[in-house]
C-alpha positions in Angstrom: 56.4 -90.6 252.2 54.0 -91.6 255.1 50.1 -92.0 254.1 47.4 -91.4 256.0 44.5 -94.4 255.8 41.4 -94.5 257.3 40.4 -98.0 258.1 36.7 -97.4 258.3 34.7 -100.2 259.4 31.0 -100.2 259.9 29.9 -103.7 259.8 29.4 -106.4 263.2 32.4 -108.1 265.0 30.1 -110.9 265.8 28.9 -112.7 262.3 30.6 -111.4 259.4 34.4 -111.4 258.4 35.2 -108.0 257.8 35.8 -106.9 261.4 38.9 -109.0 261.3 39.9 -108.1 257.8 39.5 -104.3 258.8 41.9 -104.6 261.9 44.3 -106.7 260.2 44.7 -104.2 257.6 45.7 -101.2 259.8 47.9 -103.3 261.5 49.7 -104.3 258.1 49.4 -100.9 256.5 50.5 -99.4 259.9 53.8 -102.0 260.1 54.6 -100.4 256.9 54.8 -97.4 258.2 51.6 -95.6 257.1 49.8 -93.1 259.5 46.1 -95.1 260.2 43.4 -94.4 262.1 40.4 -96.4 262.6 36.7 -95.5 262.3 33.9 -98.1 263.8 30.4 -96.8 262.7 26.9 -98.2 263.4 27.5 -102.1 265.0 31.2 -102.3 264.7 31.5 -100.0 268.1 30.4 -103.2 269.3 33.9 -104.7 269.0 34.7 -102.2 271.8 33.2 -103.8 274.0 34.5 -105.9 276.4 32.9 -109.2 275.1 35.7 -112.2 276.0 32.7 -113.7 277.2 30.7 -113.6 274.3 33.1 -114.3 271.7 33.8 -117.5 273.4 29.9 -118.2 273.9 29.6 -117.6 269.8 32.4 -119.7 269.8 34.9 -117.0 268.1 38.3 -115.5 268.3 38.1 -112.4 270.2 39.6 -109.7 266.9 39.3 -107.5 269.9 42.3 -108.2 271.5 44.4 -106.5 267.6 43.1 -103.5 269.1 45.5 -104.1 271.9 48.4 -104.0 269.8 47.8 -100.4 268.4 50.2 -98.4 270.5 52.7 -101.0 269.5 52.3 -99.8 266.2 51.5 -96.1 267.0 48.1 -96.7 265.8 45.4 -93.7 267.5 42.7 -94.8 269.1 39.9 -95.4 267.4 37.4 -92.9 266.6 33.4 -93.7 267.4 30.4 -91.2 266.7 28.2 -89.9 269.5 25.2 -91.4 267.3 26.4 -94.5 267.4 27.4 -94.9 271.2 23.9 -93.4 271.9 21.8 -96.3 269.3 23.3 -98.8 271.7 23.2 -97.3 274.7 26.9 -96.9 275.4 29.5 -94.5 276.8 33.7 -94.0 275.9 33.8 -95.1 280.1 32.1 -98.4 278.8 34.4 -99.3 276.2 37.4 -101.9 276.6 39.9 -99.0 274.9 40.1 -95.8 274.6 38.4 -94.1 272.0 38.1 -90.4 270.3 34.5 -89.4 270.7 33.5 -86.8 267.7 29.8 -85.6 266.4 28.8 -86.6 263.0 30.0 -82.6 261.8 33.5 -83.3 263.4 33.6 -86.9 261.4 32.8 -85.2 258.2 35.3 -82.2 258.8 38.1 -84.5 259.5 37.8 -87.1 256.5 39.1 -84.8 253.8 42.4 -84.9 256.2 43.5 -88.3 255.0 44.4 -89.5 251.7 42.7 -93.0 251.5 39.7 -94.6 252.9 39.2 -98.1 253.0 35.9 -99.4 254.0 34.7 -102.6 255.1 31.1 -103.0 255.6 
């Protein structure tokens, strides 16, 4: 039986663990055959961003690069909020990857779809 996860993460790329901890579990949960999507809220649509440059500058392993693998492991793309592109000033063209843009009324329709969330914050 195949579960559906959402690996919501809402927390910076830049200066805290959990960005890496987030994307490493979808890709585990995902290798195992469970149905995962990823949700960056608030800061974390920073990782989006392409940010080689930076990572290297803050002297850190760009986690972006996990969201590279995600078609390898039929992983959607992530999903952002029009709020939060807008608080930083960014559009889906912007963005390293593809992304599903919804509204905050969209978000909150679609969460009772899956059967666990996992957040990291």
């Amino acid at each position: 039986m195949t579960t559906s996860i959402l690996v919501w993460l809402d927390s910076s790329p830049f200066n805290r663990p959990q960005a890496r901890e987030a994307l490493d579990y979808a890709l585990a949960m995902a290798a195992v055959e469970h149905q995962v999507q990823l949700l960056l809220t608030g800061p974390a649509v920073l990782l989006l961003l392409p940010h080689k440059d930076i990572a290297s500058r803050l002297q850190l392993k760009d986690m972006s690069k996990a969201i590279g693998l995600f078609e390898l492991y039929d992983i959607a793309a992530p999903i952002v909020t029009e709020p939060d592109l807008a608080l930083y000033q960014l559009t889906a063209d912007a963005l390293a990857y593809d992304v599903r843009v919804l509204s905050t009324g969209q978000l909150h329709s679609q969460l009772p779809h899956y059967q666990h969330i996992v957040r990291f914050s």
